[in-house]
N, C-alpha and C positions, 0 to 999 in steps of 0.2 A: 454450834456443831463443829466439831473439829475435820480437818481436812488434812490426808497427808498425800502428795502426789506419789505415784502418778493416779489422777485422780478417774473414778472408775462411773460409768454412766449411772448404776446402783447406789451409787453414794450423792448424785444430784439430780435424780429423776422427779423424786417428792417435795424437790425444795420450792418453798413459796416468796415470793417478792417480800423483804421484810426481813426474812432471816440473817442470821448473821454466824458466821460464819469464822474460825481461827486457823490457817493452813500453814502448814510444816510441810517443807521439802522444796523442791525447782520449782522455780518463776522465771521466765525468759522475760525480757523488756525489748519493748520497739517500739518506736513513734512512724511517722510519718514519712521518714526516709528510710528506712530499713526494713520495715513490713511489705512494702510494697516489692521489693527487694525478696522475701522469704518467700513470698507469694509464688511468685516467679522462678525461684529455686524450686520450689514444691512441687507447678507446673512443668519444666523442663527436666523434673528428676536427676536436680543437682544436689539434692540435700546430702548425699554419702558422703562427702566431702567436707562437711559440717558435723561438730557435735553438737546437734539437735536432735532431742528424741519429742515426738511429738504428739505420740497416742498418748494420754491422758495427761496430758501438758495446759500450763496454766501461763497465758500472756496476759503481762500488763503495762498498759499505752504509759510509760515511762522513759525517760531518759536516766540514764543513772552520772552523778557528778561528784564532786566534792565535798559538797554542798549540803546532797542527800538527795532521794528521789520521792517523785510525787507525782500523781493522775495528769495527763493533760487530754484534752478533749477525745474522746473516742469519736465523736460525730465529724471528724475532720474526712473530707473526702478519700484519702489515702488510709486511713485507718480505718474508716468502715467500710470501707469497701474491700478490706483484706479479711475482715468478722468471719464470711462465708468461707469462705477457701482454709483458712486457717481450721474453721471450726469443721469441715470436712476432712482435713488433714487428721485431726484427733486432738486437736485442741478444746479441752472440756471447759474452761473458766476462762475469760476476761474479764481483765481488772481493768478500771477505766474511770471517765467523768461525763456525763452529759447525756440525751437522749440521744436514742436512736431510731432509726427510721422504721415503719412498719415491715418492710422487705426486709432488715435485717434482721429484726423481734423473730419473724419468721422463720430466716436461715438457721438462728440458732436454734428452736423448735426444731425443725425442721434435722439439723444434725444433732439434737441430744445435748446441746451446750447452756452455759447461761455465763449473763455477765453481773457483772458486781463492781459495787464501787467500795471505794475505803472512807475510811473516817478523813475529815482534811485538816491532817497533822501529819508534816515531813518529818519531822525528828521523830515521830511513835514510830512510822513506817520506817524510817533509816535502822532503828534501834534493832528491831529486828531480822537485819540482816545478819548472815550469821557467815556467810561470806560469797565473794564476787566474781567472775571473769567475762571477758569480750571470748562470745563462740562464733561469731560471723560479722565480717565486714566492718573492722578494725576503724577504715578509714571514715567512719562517718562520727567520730569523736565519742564524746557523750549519747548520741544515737544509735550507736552499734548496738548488737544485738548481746545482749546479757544473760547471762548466766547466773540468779539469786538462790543462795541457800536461805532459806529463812528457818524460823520460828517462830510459830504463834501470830501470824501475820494475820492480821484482823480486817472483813471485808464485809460487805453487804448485799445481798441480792437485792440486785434490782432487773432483770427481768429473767423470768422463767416459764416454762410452759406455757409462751405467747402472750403474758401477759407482764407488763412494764410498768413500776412505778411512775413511770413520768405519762401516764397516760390521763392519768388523773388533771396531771399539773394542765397538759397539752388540751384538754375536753376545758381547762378552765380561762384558759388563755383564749381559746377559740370564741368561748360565751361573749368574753369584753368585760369590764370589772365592773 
């Protein structure tokens, strides 16, 4: 299914874990030191001072470099713990890697959101960038908070409507092998 931001709660109400999914338009990026950071803007109503627009906005737990950008852990305590608040904000999609916790499966529920992860190939995802800028908090390098145009940027749900791909994995983990 194709996605073009800003992305609208009608266009991710029906999606099932599995789907996959091609989005055109803004990608913000933030890890771990700079979400928590956004958080806290959102909170103390500093965001007008920032170009962030954040109703149907799409984060993904990336740092952007040289190099090329790629998922790093969504389950890192500073980054899922920013899920709720973000995804309160008007944050409709995260992009990401790894499970997350049932309190957050929730929040996203809960606000209307879901997250997704990508294929794991940094040069597919670099390729379609279409171009870049730092919109907040400059000084955190490669972690600042980003600005992506893309196209045709290709992603996967994995949880929606309270229900998580890795639930499966996590019920099998649990048994013992």
């Amino acid at each position: 299914m194709e996605i073009t931001t800003p992305v609208r709660v009608d266009q991710i109400k029906n999606l099932s874990v599995g789907d996959q999914l091609v989005i055109t338009g803004t990608i913000y990026t933030g890890r771990d030191a700079a979400l928590p950071r956004l958080v806290k803007a959102i909170q103390e109503n500093r965001l007008g001072g920032m170009d962030i627009h954040l109703e149907g906005g799409i984060v993904f737990h990336s740092a952007v470099s040289i190099a090329g950008i790629g998922p790093t852990s969504s389950n890192k305590v500073e980054i899922e713990e920013s899920i709720p608040a973000l995804s309160k904000a008007g944050i409709r999609i995260h992009i990401g890697k790894g499970a997350l916790s049932p309190k957050t499966v929730k929040a996203l529920q809960e606000f209307q959101s879901i997250f997704a992860v990508t294929p794991p190939a940094s040069a597919l995802l670099t390729q379609r960038i279409v171009s870049k800028r730092v919109v907040a908090f400059p000084e955190e390098g490669m972690e600042a908070i980003h600005e992506l145009v893309v196209r045709e940027f290709p992603v996967i749900v994995a949880i929606s409507q309270g229900r998580s791909v890795y639930d499966k994995v996590r019920r099998k983990s649990d048994d013992g092998p």
